[in-house]
DSSP file (Angstrom, degrees, kcal/mol; ACC not computed):
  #  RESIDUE AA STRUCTURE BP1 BP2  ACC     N-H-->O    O-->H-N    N-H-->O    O-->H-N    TCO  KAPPA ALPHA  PHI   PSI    X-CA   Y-CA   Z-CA
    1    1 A X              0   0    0      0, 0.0     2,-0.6     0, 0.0    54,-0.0   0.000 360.0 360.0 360.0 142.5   57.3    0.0   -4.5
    2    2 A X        -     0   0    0     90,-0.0    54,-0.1     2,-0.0     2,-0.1  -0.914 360.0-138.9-131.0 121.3   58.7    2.0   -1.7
    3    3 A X        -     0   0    0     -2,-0.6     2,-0.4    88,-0.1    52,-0.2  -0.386  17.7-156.0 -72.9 131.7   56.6    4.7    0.0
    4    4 A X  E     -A   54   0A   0     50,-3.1    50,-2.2    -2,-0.1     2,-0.3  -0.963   1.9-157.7-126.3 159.5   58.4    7.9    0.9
    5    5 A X  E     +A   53   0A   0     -2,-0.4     2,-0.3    48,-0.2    48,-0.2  -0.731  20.8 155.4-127.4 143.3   57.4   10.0    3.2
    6    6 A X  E     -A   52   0A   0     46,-1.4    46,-3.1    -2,-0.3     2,-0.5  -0.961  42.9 -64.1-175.6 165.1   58.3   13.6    3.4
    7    7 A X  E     -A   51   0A   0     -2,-0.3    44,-0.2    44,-0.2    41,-0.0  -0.700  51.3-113.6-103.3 127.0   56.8   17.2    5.0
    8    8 A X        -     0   0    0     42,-0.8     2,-0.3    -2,-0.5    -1,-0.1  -0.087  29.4-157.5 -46.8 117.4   53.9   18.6    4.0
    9    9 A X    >   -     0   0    0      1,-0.1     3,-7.5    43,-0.0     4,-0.4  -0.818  36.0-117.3-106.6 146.3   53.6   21.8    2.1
   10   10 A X  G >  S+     0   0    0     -2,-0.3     3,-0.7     1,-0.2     4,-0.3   0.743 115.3  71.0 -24.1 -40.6   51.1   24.1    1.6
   11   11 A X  G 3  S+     0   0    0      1,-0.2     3,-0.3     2,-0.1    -1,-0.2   0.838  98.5  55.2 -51.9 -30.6   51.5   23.0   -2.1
   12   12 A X  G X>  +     0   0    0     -3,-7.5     4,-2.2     1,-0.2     3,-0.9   0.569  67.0 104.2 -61.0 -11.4   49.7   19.5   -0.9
   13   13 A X  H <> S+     0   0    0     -3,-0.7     4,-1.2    -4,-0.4     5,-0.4   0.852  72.3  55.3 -76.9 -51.2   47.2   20.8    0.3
   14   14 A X  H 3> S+     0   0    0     -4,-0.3     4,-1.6    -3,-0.3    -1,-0.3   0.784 118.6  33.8 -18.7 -66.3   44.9   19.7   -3.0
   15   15 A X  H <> S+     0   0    0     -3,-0.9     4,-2.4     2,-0.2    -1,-0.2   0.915 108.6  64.1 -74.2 -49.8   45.6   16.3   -2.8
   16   16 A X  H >X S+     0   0    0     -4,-2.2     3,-2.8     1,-0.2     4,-1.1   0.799 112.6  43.8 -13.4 -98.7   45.9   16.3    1.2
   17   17 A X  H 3X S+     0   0    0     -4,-1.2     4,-4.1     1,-0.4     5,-0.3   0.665 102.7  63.7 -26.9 -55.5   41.9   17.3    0.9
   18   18 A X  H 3X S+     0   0    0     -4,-1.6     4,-2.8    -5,-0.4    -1,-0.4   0.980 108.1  35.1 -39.6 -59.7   41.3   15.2   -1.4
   19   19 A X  H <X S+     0   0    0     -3,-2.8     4,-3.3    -4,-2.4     3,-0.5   0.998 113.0  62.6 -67.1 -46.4   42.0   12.0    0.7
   20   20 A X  H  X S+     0   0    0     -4,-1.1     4,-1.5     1,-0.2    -1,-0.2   0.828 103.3  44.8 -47.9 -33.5   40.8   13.6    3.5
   21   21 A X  H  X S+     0   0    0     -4,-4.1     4,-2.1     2,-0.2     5,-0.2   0.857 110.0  56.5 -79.8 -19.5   37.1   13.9    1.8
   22   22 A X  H >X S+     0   0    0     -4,-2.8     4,-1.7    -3,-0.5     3,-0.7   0.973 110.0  46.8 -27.5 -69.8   37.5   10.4    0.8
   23   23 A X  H 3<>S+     0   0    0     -4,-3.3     5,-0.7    -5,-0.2     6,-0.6   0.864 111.0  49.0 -38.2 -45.2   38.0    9.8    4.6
   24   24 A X  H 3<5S+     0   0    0     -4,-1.5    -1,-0.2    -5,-0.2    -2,-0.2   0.747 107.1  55.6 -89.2 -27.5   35.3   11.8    5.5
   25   25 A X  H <<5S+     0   0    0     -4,-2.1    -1,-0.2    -3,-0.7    -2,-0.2   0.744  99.1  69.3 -79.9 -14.4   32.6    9.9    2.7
   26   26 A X  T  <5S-     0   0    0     -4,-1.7    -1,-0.2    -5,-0.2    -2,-0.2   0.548  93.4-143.3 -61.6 -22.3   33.4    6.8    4.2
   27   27 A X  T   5S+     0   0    0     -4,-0.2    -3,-0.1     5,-0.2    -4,-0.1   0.668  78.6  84.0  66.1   8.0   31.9    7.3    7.3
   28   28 A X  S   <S+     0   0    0     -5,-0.7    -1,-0.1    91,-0.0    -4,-0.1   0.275  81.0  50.7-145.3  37.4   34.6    5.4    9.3
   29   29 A X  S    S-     0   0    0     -6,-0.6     2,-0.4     1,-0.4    -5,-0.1   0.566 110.1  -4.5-132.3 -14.9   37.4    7.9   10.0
   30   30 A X        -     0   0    0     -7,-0.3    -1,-0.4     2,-0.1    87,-0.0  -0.981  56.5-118.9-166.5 162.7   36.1   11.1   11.5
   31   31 A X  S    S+     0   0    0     -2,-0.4     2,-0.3    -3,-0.1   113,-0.1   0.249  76.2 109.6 -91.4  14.5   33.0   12.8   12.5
   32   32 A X        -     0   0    0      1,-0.1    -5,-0.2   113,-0.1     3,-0.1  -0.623  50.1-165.2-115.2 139.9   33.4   15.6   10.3
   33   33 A X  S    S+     0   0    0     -2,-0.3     2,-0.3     1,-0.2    -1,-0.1   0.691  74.2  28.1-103.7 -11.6   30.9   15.5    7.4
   34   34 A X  S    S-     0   0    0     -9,-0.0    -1,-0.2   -10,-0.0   -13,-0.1  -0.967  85.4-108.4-134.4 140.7   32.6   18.1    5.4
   35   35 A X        -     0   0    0     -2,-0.3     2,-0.1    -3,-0.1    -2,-0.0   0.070  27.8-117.8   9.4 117.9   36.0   19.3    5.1
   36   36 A X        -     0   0    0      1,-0.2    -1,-0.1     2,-0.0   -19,-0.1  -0.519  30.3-103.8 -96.6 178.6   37.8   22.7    6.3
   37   37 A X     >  -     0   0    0     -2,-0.1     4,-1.1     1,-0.0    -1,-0.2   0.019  33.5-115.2 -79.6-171.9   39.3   25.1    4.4
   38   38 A X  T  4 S+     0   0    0      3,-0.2     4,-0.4     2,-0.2   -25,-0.1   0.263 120.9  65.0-125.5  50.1   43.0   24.9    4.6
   39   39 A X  T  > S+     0   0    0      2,-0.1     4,-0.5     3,-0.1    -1,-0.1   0.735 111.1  38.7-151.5 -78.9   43.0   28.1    6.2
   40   40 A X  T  4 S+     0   0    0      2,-0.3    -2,-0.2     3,-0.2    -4,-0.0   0.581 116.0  50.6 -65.4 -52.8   41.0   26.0    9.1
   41   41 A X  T >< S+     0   0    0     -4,-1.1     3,-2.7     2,-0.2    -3,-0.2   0.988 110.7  48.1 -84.8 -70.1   43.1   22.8    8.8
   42   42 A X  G >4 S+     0   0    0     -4,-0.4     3,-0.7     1,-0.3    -2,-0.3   0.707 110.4  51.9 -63.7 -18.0   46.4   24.6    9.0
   43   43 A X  G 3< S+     0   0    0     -4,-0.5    -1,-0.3     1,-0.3    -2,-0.2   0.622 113.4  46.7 -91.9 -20.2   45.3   26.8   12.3
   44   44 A X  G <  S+     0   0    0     -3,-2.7     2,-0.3    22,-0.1    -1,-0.3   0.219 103.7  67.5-125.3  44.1   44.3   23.6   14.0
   45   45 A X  S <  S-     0   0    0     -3,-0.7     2,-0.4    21,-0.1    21,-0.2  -0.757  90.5 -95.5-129.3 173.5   47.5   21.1   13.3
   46   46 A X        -     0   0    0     19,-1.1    19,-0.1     2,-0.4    -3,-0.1  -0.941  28.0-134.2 -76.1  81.5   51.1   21.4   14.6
   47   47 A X  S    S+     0   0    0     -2,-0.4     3,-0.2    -5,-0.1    -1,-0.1   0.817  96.5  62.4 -43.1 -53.5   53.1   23.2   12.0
   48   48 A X  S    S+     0   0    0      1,-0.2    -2,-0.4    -3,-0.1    17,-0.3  -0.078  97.3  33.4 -64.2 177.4   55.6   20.3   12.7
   49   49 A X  S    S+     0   0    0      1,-0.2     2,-0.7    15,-0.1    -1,-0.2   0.921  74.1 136.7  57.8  48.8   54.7   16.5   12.0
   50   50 A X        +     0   0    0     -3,-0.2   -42,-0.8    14,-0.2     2,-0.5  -0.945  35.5 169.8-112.9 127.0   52.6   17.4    9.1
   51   51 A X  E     -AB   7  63A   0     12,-2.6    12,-3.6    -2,-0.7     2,-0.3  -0.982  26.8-151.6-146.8 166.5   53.7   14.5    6.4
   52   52 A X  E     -AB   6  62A   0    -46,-3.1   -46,-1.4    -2,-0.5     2,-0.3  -0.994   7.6-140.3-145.0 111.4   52.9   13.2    3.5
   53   53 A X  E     +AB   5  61A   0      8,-2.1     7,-1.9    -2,-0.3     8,-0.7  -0.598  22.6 170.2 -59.0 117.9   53.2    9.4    1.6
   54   54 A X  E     -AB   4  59A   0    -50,-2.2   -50,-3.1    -2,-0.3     5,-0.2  -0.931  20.2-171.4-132.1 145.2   54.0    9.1   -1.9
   55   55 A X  E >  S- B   0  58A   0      3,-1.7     3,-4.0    -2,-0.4   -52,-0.1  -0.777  91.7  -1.6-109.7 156.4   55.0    5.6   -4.2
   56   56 A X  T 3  S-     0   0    0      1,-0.4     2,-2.6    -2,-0.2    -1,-0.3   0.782 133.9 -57.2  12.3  95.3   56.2    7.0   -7.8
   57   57 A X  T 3  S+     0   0    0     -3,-0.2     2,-0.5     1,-0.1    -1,-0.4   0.146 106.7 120.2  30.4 -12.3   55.6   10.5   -7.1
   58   58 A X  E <   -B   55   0A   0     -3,-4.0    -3,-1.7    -2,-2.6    -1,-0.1  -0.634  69.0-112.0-101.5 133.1   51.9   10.3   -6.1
   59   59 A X  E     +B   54   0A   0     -2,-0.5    -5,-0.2    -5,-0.2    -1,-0.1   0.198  37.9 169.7 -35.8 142.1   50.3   11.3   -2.9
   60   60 A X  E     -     0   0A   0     -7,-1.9    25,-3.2     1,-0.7     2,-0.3   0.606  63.2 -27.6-133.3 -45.1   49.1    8.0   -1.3
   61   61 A X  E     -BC  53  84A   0     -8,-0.7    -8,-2.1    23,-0.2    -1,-0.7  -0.978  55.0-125.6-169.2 171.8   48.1    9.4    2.3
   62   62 A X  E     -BC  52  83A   0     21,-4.5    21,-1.5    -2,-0.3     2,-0.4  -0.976   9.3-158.8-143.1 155.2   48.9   12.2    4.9
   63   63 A X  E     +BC  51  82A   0    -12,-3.6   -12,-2.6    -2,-0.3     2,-0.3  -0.908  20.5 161.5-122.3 150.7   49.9   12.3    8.8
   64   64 A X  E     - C   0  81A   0     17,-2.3    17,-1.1    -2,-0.4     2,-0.2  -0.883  25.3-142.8-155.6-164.7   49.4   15.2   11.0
   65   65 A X        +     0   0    0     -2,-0.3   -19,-1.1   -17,-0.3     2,-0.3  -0.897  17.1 178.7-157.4 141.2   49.2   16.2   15.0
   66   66 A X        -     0   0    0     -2,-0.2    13,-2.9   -21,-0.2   -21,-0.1  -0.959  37.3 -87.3-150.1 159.4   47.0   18.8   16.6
   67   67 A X  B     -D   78   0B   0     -2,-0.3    11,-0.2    11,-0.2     3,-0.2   0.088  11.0-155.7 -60.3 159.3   46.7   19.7   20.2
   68   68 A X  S    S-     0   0    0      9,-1.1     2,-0.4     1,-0.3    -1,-0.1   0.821  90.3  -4.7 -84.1 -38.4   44.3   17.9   22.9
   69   69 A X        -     0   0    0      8,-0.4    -1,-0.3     5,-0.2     5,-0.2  -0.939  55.7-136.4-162.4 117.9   44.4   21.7   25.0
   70   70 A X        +     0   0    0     -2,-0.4     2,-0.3    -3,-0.2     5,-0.1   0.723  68.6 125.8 -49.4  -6.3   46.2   24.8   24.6
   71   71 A X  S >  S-     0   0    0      1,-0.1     3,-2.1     3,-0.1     4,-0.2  -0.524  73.0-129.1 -72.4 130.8   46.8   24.6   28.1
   72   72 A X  G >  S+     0   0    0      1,-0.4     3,-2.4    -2,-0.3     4,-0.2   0.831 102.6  71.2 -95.0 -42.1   50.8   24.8   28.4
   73   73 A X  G >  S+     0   0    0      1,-0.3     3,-0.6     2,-0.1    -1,-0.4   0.873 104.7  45.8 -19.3 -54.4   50.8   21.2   30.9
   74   74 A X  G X  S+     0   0    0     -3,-2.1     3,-2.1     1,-0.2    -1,-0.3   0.352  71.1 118.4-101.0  11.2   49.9   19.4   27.6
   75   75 A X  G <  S+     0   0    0     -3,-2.4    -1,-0.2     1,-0.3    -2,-0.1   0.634  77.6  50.2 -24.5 -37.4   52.1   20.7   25.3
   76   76 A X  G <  S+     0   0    0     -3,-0.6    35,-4.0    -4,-0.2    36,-1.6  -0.109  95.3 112.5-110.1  30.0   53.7   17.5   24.6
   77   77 A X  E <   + e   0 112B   0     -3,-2.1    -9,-1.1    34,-0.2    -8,-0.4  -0.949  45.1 177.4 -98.3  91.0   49.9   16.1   24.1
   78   78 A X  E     -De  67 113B   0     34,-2.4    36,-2.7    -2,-0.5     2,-0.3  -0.893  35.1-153.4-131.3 154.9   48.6   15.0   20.8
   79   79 A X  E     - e   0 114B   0    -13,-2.9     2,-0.6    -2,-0.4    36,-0.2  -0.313  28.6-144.8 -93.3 153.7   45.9   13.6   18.6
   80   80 A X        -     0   0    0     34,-2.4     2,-0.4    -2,-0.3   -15,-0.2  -0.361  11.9-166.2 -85.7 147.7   47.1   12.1   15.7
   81   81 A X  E     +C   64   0A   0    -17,-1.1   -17,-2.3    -2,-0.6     2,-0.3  -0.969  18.4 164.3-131.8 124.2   45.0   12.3   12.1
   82   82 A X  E     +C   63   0A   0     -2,-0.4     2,-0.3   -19,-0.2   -19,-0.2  -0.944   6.4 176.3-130.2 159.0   46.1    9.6    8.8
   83   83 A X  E     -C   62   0A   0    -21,-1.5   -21,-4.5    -2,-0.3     2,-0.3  -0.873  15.6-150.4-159.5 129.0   44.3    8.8    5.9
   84   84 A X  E     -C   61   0A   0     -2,-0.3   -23,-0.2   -23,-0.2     5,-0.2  -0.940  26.9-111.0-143.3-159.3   45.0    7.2    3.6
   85   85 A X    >>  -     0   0    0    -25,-3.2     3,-3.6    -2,-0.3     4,-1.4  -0.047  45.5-118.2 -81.1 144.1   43.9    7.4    0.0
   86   86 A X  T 34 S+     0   0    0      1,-0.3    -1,-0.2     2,-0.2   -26,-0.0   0.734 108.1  49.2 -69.1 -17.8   41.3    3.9   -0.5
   87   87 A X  T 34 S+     0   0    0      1,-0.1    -1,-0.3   -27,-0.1    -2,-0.1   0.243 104.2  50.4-156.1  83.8   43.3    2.4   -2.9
   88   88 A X  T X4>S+     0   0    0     -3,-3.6     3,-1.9   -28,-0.2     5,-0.5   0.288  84.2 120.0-107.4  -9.5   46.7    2.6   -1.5
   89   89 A X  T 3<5 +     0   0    0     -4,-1.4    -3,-0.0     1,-0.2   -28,-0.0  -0.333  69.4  31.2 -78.8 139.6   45.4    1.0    1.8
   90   90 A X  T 3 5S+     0   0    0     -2,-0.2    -1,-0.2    33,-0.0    -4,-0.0   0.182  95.3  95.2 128.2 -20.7   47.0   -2.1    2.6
   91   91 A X  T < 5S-     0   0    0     -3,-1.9   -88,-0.1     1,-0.1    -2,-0.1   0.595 102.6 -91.6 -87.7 -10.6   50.4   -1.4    1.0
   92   92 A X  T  >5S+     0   0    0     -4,-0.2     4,-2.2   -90,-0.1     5,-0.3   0.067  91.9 115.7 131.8 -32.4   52.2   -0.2    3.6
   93   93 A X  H  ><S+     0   0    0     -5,-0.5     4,-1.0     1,-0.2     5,-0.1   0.858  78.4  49.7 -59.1 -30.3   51.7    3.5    3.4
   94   94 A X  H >> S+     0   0    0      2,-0.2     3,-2.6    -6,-0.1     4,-1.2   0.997 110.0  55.0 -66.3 -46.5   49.9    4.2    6.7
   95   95 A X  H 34 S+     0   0    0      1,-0.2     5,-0.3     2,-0.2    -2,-0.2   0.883 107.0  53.0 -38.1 -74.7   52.6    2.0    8.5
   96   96 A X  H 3< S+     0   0    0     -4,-2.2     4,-0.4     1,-0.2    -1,-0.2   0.659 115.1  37.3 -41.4  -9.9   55.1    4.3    7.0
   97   97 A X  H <X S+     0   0    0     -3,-2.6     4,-2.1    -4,-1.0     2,-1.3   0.854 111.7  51.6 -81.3 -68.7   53.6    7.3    8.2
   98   98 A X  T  < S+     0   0    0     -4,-1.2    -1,-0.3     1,-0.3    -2,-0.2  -0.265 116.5  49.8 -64.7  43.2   52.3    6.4   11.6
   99   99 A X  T  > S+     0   0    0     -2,-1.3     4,-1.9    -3,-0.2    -1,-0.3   0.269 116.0  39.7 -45.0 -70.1   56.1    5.2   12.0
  100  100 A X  T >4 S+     0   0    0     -4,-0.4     3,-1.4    -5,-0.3     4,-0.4   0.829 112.1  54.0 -40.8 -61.5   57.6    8.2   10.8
  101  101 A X  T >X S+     0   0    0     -4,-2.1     4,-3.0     1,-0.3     3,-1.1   0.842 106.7  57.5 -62.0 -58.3   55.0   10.5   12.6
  102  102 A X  H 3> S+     0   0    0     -5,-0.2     4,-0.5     1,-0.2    -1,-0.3   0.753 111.3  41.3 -54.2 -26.9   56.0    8.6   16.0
  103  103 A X  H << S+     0   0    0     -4,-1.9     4,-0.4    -3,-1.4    -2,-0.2   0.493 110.4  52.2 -79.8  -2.1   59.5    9.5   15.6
  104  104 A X  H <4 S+     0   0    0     -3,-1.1     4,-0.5    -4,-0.4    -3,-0.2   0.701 114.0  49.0 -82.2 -38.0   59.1   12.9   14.4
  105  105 A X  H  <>S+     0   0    0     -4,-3.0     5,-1.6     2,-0.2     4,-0.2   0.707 107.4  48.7 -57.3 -32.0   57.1   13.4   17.3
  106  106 A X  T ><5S+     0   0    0     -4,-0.5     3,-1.1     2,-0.3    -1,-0.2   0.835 113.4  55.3 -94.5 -53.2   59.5   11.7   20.2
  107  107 A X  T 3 5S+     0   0    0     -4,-0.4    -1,-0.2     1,-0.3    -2,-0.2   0.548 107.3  48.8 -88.8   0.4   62.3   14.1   18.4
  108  108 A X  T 3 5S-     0   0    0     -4,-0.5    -1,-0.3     2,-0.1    -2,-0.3   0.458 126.2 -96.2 -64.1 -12.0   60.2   17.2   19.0
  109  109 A X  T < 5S+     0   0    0     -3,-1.1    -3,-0.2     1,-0.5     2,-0.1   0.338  70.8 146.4 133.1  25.1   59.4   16.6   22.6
  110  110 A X      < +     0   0    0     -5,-1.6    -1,-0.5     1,-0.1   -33,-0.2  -0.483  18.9 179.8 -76.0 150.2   55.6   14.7   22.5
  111  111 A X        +     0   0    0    -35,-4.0    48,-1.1     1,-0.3     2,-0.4   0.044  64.9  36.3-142.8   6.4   55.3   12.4   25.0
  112  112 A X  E     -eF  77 158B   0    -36,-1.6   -34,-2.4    46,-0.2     2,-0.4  -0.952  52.5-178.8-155.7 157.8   52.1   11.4   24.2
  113  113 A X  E     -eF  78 157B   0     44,-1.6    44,-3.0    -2,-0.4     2,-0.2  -0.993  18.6-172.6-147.3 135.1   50.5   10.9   21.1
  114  114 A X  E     -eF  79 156B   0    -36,-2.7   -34,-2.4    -2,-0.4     2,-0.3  -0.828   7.7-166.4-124.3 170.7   46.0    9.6   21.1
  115  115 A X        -     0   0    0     40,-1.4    40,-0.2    -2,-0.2     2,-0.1  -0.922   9.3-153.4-135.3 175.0   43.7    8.6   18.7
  116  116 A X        +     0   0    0     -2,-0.3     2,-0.6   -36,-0.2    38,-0.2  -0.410  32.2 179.0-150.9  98.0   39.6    8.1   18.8
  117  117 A X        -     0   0    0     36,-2.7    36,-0.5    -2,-0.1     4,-0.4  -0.847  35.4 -99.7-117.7  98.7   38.8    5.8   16.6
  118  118 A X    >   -     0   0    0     -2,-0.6     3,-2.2     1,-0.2     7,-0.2   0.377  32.2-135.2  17.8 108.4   35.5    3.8   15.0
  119  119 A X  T 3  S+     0   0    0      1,-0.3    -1,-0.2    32,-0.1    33,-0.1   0.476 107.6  59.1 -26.7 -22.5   35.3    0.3   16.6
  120  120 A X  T 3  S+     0   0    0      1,-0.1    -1,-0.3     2,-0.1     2,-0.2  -0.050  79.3  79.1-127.5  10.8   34.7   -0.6   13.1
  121  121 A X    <>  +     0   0    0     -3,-2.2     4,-1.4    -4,-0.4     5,-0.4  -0.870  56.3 160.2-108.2  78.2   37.8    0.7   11.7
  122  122 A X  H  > S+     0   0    0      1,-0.2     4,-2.4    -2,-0.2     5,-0.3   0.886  74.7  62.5 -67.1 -55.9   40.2   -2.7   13.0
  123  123 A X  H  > S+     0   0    0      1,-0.2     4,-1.8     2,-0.2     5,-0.3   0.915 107.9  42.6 -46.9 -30.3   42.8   -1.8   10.4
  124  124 A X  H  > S+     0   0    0      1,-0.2     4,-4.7     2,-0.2     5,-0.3   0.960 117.3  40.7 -62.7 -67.7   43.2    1.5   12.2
  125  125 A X  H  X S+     0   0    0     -4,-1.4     4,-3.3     2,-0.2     5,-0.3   0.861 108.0  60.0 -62.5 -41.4   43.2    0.5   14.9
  126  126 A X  H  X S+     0   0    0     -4,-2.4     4,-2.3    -5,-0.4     5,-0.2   0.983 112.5  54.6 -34.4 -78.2   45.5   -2.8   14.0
  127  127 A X  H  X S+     0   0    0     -4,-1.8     4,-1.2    -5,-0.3    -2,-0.2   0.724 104.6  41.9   1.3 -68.5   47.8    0.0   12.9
  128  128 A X  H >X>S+     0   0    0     -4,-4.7     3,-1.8    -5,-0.3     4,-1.1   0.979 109.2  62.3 -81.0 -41.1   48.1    2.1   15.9
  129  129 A X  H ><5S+     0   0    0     -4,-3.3     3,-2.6     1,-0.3    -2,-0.2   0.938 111.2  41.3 -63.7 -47.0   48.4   -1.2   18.2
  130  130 A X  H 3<5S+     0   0    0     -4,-2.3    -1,-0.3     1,-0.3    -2,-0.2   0.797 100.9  61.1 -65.5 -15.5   51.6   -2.0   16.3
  131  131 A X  H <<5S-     0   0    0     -3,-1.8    -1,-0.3    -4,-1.2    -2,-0.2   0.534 135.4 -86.8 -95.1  16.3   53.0    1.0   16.1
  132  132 A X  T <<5S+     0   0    0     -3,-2.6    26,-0.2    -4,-1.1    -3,-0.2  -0.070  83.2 137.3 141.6 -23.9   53.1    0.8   20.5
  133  133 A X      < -     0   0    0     -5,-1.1    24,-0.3    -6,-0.1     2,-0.3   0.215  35.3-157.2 -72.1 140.0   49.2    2.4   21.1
  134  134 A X  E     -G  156   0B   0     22,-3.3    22,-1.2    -6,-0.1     2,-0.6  -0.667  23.7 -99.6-105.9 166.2   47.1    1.0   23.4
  135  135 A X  E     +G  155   0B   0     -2,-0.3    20,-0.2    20,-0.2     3,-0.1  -0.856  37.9 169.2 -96.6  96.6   43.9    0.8   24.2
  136  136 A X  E     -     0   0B   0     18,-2.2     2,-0.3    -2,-0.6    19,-0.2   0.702  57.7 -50.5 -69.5 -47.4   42.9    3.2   26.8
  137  137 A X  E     -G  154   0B   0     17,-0.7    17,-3.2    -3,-0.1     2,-0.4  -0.997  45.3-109.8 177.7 172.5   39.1    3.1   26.9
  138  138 A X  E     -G  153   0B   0     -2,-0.3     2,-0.7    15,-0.2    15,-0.2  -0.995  18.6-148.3-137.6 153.3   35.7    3.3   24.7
  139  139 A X  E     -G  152   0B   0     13,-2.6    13,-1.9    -2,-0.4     2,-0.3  -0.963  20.3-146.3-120.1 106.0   33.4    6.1   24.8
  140  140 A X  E    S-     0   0B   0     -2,-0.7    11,-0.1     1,-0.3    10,-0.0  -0.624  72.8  -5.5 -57.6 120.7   30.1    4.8   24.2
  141  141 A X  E    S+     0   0B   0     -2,-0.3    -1,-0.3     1,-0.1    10,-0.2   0.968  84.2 157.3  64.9  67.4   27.4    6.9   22.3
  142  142 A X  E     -     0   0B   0      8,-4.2     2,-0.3     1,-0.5     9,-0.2   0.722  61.8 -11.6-115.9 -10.9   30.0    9.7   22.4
  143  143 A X  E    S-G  150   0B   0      7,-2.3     7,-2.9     2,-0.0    -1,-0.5  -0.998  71.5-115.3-165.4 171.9   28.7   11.9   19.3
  144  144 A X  E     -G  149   0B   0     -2,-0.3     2,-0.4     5,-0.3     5,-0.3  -0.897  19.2-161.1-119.3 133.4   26.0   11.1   16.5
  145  145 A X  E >  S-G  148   0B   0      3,-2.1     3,-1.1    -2,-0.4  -113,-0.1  -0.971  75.8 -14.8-137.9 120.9   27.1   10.9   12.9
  146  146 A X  T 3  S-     0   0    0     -2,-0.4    -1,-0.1     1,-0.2    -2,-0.0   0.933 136.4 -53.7  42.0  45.6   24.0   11.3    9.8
  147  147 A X  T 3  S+     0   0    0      1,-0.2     2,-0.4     0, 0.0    -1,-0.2   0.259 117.0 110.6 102.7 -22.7   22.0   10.7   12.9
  148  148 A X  E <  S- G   0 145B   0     -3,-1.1    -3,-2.1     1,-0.0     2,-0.3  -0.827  70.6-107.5 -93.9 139.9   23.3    7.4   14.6
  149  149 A X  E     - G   0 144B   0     -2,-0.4    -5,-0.3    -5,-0.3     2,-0.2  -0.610  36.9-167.8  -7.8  98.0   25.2    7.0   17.7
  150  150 A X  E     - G   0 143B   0     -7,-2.9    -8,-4.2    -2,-0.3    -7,-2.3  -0.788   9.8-149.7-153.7 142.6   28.9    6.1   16.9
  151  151 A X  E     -     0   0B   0    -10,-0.2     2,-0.5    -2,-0.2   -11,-0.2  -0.498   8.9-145.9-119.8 175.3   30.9    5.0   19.6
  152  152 A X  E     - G   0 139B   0    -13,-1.9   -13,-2.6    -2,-0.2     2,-0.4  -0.921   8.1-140.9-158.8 117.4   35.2    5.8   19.5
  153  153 A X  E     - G   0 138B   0    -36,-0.5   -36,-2.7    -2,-0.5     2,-0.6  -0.742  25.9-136.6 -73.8 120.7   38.1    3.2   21.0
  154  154 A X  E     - G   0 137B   0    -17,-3.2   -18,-2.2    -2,-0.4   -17,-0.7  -0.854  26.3-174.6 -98.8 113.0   40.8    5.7   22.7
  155  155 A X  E     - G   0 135B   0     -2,-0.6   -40,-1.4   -20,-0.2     2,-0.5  -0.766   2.1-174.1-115.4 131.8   43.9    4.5   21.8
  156  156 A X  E     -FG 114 134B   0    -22,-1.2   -22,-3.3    -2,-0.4     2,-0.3  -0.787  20.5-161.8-129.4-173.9   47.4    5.9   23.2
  157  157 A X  E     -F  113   0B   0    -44,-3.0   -44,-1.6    -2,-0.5     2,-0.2  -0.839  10.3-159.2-150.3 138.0   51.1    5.9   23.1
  158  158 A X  E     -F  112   0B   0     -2,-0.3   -46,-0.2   -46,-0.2   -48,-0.0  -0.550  28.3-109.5-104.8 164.2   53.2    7.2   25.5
  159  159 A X        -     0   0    0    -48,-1.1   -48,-0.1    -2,-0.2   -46,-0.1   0.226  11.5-148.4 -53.5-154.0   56.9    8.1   24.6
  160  160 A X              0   0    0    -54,-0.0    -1,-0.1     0, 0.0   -49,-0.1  -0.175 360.0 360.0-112.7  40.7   59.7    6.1   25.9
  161  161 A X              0   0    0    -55,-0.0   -50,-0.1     0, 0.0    -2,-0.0   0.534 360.0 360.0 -98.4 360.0   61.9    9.0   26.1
């Protein structure tokens, strides 16, 4: 099967959510225990670089960018958000995003792109190191999630344009 990847509409937004609360019961993609509206989620992404996976029409996973700082120096600064759906992982679609998503980004004028990710998520993190990210640092004890201490590997990639 071959995932295509294509830009996210407002129409997604269902399914988008979906994987994202998937993401979010899993305890090993974000630190957010519920969901935003998509009200909430569209005001805090990048209108561009919002994309979307599907193999025979169905939504498999989603990519998106939102700023580090409104401050106009970082403009070409962002963190990256994928998920995808638990079981499509493994097939290929997050490569095909986080490819895509790095080259949508480079031709819009990012020159850096982060992540912060669960020590205890390798495949992500597998992930970003092939598609160029490094490992930048670990933030020990940096926020508490149902109560525990969770630590986040900062992973980056700088352009090479």
């Amino acid at each position: 099967m071959e995932v295509d990847i294509g830009i996210m509409s407002g129409s997604d937004w269902p399914e988008v959510l979906a994987i994202y609360e998937e993401g979010i019961a899993d305890r090993q993609a974000t630190f957010e225990t519920s969901a935003p509206s998509w009200e909430q989620w569209h005001a805090a992404h990048f209108p561009e670089c919002r994309l979307v996976a599907r193999m025979d029409g169905v939504l498999l996973g989603w990519a998106a960018l939102s700023p580090v700082s409104r401050r106009p120096c970082y403009s070409g600064v962002a963190e990256v958000s994928i998920y995808v759906r638990g079981s499509a992982r493994g097939q290929g679609v997050g490569l095909a995003l986080l490819e895509r998503l790095v080259a949508e980004s480079e031709r819009r004028g990012f020159w850096t792109l982060q992540t912060s990710t669960f020590p205890e998520n390798t495949a992500s993190l597998r992930l970003q190191a092939r598609c160029g990210f490094r490992q930048i640092g670990q933030r020990e004890r940096i926020a508490r999630l149902d109560g525990l201490w969770r630590d986040t590997v900062l992973m980056e990639r700088r352009s090479k344009k």
